[in-house]
Rosetta silent file (secondary structure, phi, psi, omega in degrees, C-alpha in Angstrom):
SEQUENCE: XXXXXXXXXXXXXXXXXXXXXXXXXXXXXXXXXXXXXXXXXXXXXXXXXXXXXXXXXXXXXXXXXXXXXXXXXXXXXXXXXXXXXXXXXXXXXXXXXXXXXXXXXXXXXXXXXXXXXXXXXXXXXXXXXXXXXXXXXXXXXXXXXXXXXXXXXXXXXXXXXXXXXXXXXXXXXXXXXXXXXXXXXXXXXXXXXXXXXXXXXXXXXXXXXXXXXXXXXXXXXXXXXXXXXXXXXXXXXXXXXXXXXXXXXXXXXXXXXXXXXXXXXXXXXXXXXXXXXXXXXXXXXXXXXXXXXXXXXXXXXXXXXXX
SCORE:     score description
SCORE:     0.000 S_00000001
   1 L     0.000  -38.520 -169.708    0.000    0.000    0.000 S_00000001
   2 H   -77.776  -17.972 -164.524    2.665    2.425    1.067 S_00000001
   3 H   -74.117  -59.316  174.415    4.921    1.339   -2.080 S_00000001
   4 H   -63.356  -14.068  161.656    1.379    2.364   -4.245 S_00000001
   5 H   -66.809  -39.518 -148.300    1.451    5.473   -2.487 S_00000001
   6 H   -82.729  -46.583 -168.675    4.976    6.372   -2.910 S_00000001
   7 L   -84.746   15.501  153.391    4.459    5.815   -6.668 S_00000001
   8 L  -131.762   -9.240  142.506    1.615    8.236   -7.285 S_00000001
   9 L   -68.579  145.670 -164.520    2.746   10.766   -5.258 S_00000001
  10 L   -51.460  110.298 -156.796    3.692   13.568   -7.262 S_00000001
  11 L   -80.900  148.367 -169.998    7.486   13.884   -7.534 S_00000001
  12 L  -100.405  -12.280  170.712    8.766   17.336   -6.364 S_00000001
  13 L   -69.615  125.866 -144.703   12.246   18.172   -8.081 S_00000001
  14 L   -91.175  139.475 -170.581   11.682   20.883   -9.860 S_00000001
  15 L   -56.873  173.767 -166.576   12.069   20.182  -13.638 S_00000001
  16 L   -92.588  105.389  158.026   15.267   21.025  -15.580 S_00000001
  17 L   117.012   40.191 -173.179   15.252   25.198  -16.775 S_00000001
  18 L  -161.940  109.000 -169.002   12.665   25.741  -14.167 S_00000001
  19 L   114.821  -47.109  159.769   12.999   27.581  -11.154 S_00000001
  20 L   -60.270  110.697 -159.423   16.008   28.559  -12.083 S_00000001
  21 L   -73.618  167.539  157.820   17.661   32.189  -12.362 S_00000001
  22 L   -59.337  146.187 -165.326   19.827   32.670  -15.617 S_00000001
  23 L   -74.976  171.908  153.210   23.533   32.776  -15.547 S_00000001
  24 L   -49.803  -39.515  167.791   25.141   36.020  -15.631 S_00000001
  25 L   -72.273  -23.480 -178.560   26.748   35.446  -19.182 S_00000001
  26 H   -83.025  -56.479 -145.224   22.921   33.936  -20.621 S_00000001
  27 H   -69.547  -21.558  179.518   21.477   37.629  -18.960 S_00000001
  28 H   -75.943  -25.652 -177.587   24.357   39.535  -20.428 S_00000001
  29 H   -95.703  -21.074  132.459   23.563   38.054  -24.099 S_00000001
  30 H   -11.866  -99.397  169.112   20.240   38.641  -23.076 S_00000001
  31 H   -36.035  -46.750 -153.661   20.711   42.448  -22.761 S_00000001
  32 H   -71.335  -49.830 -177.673   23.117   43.010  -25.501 S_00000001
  33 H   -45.320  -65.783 -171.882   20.829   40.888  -27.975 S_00000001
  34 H   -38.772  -68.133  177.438   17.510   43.096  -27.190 S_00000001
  35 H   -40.554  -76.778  177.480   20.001   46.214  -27.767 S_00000001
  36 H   -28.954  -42.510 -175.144   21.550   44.969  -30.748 S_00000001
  37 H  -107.478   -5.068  140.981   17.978   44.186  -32.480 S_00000001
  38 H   -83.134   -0.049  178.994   16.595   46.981  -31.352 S_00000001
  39 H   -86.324  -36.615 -168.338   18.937   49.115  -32.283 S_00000001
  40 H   -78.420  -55.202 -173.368   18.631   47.387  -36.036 S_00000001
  41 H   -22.414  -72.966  179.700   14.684   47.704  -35.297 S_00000001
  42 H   -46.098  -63.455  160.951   15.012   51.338  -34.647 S_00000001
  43 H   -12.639  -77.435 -178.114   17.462   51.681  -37.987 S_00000001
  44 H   -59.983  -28.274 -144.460   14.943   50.600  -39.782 S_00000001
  45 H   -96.019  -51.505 -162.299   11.749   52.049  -38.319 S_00000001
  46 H   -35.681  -60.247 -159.883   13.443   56.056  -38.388 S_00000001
  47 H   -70.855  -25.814 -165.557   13.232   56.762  -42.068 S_00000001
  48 H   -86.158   32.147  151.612    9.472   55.652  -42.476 S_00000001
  49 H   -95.432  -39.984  176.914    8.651   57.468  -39.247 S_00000001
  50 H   -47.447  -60.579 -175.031   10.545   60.760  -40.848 S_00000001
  51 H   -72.615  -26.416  148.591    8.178   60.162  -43.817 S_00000001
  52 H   -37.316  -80.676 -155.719    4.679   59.752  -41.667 S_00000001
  53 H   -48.991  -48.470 -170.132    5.998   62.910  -40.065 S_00000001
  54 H   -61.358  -18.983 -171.495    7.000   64.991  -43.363 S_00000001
  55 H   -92.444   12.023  155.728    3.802   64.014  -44.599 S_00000001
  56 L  -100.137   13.353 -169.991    2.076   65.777  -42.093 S_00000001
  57 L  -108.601  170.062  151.906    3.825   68.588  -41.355 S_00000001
  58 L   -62.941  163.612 -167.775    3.232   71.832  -43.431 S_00000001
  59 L   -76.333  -46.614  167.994    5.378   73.203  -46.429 S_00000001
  60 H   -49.779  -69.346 -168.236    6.933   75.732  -44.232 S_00000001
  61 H   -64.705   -3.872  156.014    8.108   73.741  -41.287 S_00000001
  62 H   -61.312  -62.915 -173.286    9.730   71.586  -44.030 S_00000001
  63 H   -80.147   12.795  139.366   12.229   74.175  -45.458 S_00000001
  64 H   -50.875  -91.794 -170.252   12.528   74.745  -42.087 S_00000001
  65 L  -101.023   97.259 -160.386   13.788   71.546  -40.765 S_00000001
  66 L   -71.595  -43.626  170.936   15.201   68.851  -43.086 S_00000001
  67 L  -110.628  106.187  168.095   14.267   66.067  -40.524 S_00000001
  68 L   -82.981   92.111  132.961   10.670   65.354  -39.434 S_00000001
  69 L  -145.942   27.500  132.413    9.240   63.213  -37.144 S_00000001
  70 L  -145.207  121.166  168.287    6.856   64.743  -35.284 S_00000001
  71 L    -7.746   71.614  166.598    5.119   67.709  -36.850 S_00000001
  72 L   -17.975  -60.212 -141.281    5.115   71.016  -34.927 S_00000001
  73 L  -139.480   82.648  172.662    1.777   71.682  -36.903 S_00000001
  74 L   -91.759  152.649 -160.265    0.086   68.604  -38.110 S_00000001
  75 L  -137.328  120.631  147.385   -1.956   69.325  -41.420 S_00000001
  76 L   -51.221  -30.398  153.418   -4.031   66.732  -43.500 S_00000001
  77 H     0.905  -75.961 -178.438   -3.714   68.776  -46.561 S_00000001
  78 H   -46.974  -59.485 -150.444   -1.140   66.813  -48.509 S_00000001
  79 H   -68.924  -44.566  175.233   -3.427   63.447  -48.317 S_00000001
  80 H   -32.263  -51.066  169.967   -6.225   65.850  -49.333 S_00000001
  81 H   -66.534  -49.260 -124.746   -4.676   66.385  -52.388 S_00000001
  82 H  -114.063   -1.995 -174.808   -2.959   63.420  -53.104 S_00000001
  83 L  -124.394   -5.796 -176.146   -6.599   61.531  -52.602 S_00000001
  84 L  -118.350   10.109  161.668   -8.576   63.954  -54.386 S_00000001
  85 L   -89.431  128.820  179.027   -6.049   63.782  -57.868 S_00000001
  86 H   -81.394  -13.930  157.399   -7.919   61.385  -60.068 S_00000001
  87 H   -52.136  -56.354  150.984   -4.453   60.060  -61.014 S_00000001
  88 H   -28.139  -74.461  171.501   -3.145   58.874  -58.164 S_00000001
  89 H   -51.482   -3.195  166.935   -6.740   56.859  -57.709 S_00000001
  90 H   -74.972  -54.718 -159.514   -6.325   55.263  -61.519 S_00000001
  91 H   -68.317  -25.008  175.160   -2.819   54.462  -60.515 S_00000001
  92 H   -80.370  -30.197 -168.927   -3.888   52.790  -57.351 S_00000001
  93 H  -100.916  -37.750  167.301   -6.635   50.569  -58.756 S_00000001
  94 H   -48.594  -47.887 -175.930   -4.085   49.891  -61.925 S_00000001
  95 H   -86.131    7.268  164.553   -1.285   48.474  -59.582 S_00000001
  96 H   -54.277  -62.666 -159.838   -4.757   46.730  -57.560 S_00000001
  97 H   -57.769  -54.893 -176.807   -5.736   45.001  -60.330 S_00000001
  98 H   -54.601  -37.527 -159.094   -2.204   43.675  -61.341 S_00000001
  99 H   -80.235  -37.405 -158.138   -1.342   42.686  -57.959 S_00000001
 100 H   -72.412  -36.882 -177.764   -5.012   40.957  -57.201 S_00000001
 101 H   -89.180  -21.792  170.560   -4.870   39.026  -60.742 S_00000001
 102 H   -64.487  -52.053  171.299   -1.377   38.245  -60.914 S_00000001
 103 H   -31.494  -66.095  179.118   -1.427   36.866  -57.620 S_00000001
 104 H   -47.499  -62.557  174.547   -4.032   34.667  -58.417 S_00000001
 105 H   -19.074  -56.892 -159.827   -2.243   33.779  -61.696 S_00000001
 106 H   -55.846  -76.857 -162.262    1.139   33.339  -60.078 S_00000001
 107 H   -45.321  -45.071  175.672   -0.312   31.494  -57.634 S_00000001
 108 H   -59.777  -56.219 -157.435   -2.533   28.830  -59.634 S_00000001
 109 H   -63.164  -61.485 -173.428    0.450   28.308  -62.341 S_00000001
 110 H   -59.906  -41.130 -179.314    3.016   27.827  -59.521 S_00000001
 111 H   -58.915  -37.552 -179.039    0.912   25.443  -57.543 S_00000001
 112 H   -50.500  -55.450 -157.173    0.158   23.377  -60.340 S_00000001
 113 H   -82.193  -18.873 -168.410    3.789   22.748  -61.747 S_00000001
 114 H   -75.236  -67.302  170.434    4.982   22.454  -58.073 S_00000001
 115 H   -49.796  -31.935  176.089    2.662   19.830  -57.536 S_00000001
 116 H   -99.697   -7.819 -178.143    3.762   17.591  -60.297 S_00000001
 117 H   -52.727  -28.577 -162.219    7.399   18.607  -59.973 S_00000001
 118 L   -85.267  -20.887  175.799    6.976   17.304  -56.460 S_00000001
 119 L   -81.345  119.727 -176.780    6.098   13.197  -57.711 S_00000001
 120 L   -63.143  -32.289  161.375    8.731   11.364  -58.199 S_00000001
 121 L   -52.104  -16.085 -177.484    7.068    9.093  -60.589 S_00000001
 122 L   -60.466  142.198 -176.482    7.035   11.776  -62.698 S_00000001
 123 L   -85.212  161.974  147.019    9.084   11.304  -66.230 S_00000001
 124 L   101.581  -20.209 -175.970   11.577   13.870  -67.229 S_00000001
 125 L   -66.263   21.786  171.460   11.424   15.513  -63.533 S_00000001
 126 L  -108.907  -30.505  144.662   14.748   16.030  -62.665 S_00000001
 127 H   -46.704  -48.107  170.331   15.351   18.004  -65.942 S_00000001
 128 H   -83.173  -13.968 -167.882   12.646   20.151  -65.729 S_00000001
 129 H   -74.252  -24.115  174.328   13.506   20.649  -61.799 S_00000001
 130 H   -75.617  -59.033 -145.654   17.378   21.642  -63.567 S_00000001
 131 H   -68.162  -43.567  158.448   15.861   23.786  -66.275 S_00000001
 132 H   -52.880  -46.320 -179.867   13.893   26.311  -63.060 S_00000001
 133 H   -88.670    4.750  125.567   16.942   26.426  -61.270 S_00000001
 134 H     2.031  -57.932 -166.343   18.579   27.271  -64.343 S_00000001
 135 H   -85.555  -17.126 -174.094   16.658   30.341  -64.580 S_00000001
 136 H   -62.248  -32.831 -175.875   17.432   31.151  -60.888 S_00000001
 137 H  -135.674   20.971  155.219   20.854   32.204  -62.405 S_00000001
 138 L  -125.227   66.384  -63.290   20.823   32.823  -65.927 S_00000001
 139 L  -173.014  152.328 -173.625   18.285   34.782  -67.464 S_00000001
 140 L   -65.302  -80.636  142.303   17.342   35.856  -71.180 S_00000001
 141 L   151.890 -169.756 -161.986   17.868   39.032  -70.142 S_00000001
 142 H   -40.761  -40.667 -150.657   16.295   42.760  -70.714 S_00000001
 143 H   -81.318  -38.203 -166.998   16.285   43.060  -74.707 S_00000001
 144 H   -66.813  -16.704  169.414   15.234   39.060  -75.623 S_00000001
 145 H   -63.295  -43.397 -140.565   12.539   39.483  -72.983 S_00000001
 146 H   -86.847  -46.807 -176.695   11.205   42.493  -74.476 S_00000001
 147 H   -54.829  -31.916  174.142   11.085   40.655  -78.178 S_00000001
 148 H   -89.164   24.534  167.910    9.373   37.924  -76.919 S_00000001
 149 H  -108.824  -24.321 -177.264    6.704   40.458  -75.367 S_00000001
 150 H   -76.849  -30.866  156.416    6.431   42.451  -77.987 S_00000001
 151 L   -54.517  -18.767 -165.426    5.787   39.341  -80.135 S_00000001
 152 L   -97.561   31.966  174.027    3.274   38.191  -78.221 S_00000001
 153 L    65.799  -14.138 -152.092    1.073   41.211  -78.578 S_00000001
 154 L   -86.128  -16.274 -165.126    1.657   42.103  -74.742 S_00000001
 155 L   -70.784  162.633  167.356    3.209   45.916  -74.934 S_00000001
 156 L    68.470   39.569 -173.583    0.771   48.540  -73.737 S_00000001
 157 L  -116.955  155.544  152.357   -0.945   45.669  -71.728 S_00000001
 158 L  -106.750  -11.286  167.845   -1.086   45.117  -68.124 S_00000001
 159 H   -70.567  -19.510  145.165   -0.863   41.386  -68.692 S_00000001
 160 H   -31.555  -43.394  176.652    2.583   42.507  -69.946 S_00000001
 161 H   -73.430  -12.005 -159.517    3.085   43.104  -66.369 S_00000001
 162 L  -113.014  -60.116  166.844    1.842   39.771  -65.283 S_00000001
 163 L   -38.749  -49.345 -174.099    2.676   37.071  -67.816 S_00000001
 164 L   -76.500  -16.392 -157.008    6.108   37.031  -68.311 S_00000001
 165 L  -125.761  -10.904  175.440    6.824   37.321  -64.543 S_00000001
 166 L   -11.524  -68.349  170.615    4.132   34.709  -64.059 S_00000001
 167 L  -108.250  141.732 -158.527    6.189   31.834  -62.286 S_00000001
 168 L  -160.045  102.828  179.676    9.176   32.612  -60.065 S_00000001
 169 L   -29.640  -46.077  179.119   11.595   29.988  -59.944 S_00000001
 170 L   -70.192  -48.934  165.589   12.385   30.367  -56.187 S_00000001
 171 H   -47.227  -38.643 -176.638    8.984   30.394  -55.130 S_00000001
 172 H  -113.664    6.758  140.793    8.045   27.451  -56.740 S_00000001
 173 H   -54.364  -67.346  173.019   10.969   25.750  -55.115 S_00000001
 174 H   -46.879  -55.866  177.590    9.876   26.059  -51.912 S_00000001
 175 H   -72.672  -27.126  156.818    6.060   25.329  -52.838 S_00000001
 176 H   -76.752  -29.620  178.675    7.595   21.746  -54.399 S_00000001
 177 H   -71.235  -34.842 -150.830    9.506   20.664  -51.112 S_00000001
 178 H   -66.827  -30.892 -144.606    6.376   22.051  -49.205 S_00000001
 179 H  -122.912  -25.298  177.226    4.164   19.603  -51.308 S_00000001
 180 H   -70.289  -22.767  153.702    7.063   17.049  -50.696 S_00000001
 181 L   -46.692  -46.110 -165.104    6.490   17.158  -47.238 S_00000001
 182 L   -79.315  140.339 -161.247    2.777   15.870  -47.248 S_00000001
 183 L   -64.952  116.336 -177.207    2.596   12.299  -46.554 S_00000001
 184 L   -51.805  -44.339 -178.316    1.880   10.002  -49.790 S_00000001
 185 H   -48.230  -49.113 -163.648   -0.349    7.677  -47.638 S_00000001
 186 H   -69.662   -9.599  156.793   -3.264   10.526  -47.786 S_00000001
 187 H   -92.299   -3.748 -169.277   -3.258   10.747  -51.471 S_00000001
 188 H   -97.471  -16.102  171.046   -3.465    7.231  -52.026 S_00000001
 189 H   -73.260  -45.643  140.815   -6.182    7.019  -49.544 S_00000001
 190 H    -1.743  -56.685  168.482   -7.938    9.718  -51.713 S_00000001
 191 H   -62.225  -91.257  -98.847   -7.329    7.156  -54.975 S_00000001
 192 H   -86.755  -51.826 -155.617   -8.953    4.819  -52.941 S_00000001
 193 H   -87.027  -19.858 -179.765  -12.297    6.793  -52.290 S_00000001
 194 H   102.389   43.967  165.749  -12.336    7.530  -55.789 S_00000001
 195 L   -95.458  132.615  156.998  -10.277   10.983  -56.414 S_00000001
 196 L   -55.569 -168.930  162.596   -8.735   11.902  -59.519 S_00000001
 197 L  -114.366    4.300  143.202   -5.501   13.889  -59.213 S_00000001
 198 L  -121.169   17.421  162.122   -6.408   16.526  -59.407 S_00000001
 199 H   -60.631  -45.814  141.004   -9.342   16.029  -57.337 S_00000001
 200 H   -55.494   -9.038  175.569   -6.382   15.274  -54.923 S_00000001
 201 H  -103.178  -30.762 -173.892   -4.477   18.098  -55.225 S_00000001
 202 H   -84.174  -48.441 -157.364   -7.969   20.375  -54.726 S_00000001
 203 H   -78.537  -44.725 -171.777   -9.613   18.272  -51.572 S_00000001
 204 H  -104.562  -44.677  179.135   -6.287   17.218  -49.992 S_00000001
 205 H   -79.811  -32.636  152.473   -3.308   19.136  -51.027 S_00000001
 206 H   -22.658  -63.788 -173.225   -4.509   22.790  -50.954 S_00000001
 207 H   -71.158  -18.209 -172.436   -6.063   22.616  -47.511 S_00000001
 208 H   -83.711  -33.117  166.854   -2.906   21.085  -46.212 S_00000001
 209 L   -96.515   24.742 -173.337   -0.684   24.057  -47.785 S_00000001
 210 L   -49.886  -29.565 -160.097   -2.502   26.988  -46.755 S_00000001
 211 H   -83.105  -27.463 -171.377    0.503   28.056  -44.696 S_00000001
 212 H  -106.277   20.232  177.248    2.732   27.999  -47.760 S_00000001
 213 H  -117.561  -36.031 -157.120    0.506   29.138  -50.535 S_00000001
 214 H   -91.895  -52.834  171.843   -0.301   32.456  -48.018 S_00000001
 215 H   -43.906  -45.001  177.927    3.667   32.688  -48.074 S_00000001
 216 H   -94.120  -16.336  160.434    4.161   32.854  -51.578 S_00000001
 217 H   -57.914  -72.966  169.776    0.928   34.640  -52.091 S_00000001
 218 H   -42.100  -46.580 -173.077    2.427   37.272  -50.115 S_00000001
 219 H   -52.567  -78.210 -173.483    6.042   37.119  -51.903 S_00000001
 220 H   -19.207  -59.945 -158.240    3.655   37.481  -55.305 S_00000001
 221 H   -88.169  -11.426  142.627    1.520   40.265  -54.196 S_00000001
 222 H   -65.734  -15.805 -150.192    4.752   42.444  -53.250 S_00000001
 223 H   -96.873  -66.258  143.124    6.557   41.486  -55.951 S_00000001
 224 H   -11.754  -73.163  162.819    3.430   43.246  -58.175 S_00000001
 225 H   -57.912  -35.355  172.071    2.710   45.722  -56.476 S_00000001
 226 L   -71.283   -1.193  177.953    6.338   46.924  -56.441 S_00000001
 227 L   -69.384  157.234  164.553    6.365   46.850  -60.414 S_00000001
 228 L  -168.797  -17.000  162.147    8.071   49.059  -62.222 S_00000001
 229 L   -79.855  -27.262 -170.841   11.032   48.155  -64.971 S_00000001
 230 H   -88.224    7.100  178.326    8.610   45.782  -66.387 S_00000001
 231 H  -106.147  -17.356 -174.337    5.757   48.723  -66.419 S_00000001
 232 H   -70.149  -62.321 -160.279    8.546   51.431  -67.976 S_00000001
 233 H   -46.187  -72.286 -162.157    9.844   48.689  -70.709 S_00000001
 234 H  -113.233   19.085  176.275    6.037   47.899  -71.699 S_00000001
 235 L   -96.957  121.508  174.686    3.743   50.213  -70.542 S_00000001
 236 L  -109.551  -56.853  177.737    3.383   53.158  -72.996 S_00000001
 237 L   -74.877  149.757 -171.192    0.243   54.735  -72.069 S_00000001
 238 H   -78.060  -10.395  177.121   -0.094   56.992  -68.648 S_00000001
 239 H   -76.479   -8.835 -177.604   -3.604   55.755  -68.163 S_00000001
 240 H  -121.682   42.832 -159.832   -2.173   52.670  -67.511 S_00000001
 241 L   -74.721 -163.949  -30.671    0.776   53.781  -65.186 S_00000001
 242 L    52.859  128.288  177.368    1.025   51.583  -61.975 S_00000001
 243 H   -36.799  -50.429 -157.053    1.506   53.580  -58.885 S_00000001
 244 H   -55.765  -51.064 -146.851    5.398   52.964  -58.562 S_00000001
 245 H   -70.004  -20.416 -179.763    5.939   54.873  -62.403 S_00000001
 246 H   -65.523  -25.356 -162.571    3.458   57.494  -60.599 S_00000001
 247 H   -88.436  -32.846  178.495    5.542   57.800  -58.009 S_00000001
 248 H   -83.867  -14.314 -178.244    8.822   58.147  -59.985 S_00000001
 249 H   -83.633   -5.551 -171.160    6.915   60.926  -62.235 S_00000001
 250 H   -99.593  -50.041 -175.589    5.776   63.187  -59.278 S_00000001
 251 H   -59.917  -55.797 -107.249    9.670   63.150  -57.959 S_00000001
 252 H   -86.427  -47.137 -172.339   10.685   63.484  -61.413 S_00000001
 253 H   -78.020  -27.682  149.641    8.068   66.939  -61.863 S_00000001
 254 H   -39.129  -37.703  157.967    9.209   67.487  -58.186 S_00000001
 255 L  -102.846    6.222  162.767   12.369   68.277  -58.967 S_00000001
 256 L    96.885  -15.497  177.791   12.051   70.466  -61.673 S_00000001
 257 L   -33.929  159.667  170.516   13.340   67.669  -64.114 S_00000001
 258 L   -91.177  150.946 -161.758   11.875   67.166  -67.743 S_00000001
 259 L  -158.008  149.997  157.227    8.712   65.601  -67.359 S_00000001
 260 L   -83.883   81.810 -174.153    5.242   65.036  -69.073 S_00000001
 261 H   -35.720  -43.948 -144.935    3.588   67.427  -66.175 S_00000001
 262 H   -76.727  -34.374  172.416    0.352   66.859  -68.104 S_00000001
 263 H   -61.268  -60.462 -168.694    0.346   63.089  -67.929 S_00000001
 264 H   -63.349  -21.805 -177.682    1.054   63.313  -63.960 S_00000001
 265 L    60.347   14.537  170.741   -1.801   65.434  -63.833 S_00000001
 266 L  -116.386  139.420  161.637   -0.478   67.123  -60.755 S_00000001
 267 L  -105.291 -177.638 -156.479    1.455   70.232  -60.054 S_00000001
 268 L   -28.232  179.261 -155.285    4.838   70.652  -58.890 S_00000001
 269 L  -167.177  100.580  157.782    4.198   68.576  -55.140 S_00000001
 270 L   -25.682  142.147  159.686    5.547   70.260  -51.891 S_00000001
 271 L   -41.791  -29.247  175.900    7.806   67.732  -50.319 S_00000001
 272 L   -85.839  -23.802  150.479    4.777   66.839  -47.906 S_00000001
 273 H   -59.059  -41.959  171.736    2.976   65.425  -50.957 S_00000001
 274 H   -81.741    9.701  158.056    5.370   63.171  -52.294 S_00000001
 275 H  -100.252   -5.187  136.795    5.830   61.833  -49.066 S_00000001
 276 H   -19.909  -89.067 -175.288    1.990   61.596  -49.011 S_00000001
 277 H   -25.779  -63.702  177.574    2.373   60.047  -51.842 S_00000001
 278 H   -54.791  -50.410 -179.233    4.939   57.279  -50.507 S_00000001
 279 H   -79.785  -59.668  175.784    2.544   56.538  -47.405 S_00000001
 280 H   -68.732    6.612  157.082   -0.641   55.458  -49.445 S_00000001
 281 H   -79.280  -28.352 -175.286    1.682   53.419  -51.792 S_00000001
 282 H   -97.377  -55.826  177.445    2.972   51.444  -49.154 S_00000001
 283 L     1.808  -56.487 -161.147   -0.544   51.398  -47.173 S_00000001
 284 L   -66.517  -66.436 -151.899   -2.074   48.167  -48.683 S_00000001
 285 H   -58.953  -19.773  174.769    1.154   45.739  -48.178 S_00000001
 286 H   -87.033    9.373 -165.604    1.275   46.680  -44.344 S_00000001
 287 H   -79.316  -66.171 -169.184   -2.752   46.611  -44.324 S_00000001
 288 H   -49.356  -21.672 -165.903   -2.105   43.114  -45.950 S_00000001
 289 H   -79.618  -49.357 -174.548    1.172   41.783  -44.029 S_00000001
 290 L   -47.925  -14.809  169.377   -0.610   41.096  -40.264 S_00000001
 291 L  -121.704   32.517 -162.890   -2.629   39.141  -41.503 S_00000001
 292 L  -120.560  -30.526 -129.925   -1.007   36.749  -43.511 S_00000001
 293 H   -73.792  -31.938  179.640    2.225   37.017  -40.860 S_00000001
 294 H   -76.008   16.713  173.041    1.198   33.732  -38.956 S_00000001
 295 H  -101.329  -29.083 -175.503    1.324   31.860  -41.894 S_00000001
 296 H   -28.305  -80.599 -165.372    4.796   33.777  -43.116 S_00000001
 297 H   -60.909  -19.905 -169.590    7.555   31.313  -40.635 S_00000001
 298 H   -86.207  -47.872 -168.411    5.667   27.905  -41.052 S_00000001
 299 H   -63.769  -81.208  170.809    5.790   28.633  -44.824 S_00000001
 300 H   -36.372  -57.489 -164.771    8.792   29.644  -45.260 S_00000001
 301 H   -79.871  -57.094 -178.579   10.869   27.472  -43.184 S_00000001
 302 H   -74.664    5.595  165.375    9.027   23.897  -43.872 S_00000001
 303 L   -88.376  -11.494 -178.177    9.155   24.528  -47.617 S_00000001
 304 L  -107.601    3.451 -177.023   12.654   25.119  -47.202 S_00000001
 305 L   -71.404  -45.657 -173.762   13.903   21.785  -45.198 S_00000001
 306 L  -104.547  133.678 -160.701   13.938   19.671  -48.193 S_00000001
 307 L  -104.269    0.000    0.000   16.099   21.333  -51.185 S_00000001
């Protein structure tokens, strides 16, 4: 009885890293790390707080003060402008569209090829798996791209913007080990119930990669949004500018530079406009990052264990 006692009471030495203070040398690497990455943190954080602030400050307390970041005088003004120019809005729903359909694109294309890239049964796949990373480090480059867009009908397009940029080698690395990962038994029990493949790839593998499809979804829809040598090279008309070339065309009229003024549809822009300007360009992807970010590390990292 006492023996069945002894051996369900609860044992009391307190577990190992518990209970315990920290050495002096873990608390010192402690400190210095928090300093160290906040100190990078900070680095980083300064100029886009400087540009919040300039874009709120008045025109005056600018040529005043070369560094802003918080506003003696804050003024709403700039965004007032910079939201009531029907250019800016065209240029915002032009780099919408590309980023919302390109995503999808990107996303569909890559999943697909990823997925068969990822069977081993497959014939020929270690060739085509050379011929993507291939591309990782050798490239047509600028002029044979542009011939094969301009054959193709694509200048003055926005699928110019989309096609060509479509699949991204790296990206769809990552999304085949990620698909290399999921366990074989659960597609063949799938065959078994009476899926097709790709009836298996929609019911089972999809729901299974959410974390890595939301990763590369993200990569895509910055990657988009952020165009701009492929919108110079094959964009001709200004109604169909993408925000970035709006952005370089405002500095460009900003600075006194030759410019088609008439096209920007703006005049010359006070320093607190183009940094307006700069804060609703960026707006979406940090509207867009928080809620993707707990998918971000699982994505990344378990797509990247198997090379």
């Amino acid at each position: 009885m006492s023996t069945t006692t002894a051996t369900r009471r609860p044992s009391r030495e307190p577990r190992p890293g518990r209970g315990r203070r920290p050495s002096p040398g873990r608390r010192a690497f402690q400190v210095i790390n928090v300093v160290v990455l906040g100190g990078f943190a900070l680095i980083c954080l300064i100029p886009f707080l400087n540009i919040i602030g300039s874009s709120l400050a008045t025109p005056g307390e600018l040529t005043r003060r070369a560094f802003v970041i918080i506003p003696e005088t804050f003024t709403l003004d700039a965004y007032r402008y910079v939201l009531s120019t029907p250019t800016v809005a065209r240029a915002m729903g032009v780099s919408a569209f590309v980023t919302i359909v390109g995503t999808f694109v990107s996303l569909l294309l890559t999943s697909l090829m990823a997925y068969g890239l990822s069977k081993r049964y497959l014939r020929g796949r270690r060739t085509i798996n050379f011929l993507v990373v291939f591309t990782m480090l050798f490239s047509g480059g600028m002029i044979p791209t542009f011939i094969v867009v301009k054959e193709l009908g694509l200048i003055d397009s926005l699928w110019s913007l989309i096609l060509p940029v479509a699949i991204n080698a790296f990206n769809l690395v990552i999304m085949r080990s990620f698909f290399q990962a999921i366990p074989d038994s659960l597609e063949e029990a799938a065959r078994i119930d009476g899926c097709s493949d790709l009836g298996v790839f929609v019911r089972i593998v999809l729901p299974l990669s959410l974390a890595s499809i939301a990763t590369i979804g993200l990569f895509y829809a910055v990657s988009y949004w952020n165009t701009y040598q492929s919108a110079i090279l094959y964009i001709n008309s200004s109604e169909k500018w993408p925000v970035q070339i709006l952005l370089r065309q405002i500095v460009i009229v900003a600075t006194g530079l030759n410019a088609d003024a008439n096209a920007v549809d703006v005049v010359p822009p006070a320093q607190s406009i183009k940094m307006a300007v700069i804060v609703v360009a960026t707006l979406p992807m940090l509207i867009l990052y928080p809620f993707i970010q707990k998918y971000f590390v699982k994505g990344a990292l378990v797509g990247s264990v198997k090379g």
